[in-house]
N, C-alpha and C positions, 0 to 999 in steps of 0.2 A: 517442536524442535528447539525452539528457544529456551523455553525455562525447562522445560523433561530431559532432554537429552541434551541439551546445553553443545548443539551445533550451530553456532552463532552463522556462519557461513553457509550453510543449509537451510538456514532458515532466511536469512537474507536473499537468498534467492527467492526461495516463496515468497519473500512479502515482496519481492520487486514484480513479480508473475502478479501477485495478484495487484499492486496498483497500476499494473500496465491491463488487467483484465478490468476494475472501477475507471479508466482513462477510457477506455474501448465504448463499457456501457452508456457511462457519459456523454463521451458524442453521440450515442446513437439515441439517446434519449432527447438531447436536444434535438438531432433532427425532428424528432416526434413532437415534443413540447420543450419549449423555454422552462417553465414550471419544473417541468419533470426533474430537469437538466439539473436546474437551482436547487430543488432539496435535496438534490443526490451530491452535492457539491460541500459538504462537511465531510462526509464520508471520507471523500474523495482527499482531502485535506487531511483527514483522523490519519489515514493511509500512509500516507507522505511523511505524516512526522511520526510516527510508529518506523520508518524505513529508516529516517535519517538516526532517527535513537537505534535502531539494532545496528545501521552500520558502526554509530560511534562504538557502542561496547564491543562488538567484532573489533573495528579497528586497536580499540584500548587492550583486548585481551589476546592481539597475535605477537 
């Protein structure tokens, strides 16, 4: 959606779904293990600044 069809807003929604879905698995991985919780926790991070960059160019290109 972002770089194909160049719907920056459509796509921003998906990457918010999906760091609120890596936010979800997260804790449910800490309940399970610490471990788990911690190497899932870049991801979790990759996520977050992948959103914050699609929101900027959304924001810069409306």
């Amino acid at each position: 959606m972002f770089f194909g069809a160049r719907q920056f807003g459509l796509a921003l929604l998906d990457i918010v779904l999906l760091l609120a879905a890596v936010t979800i698995t997260l804790v449910r991985f800490h309940r399970l293990s610490r471990v788990a919780a911690l190497l899932f926790l870049p991801y979790l991070l990759w996520v977050a600044f992948a959103t914050a960059l699609n929101a900027a160019v959304w924001q810069l290109n409306t």
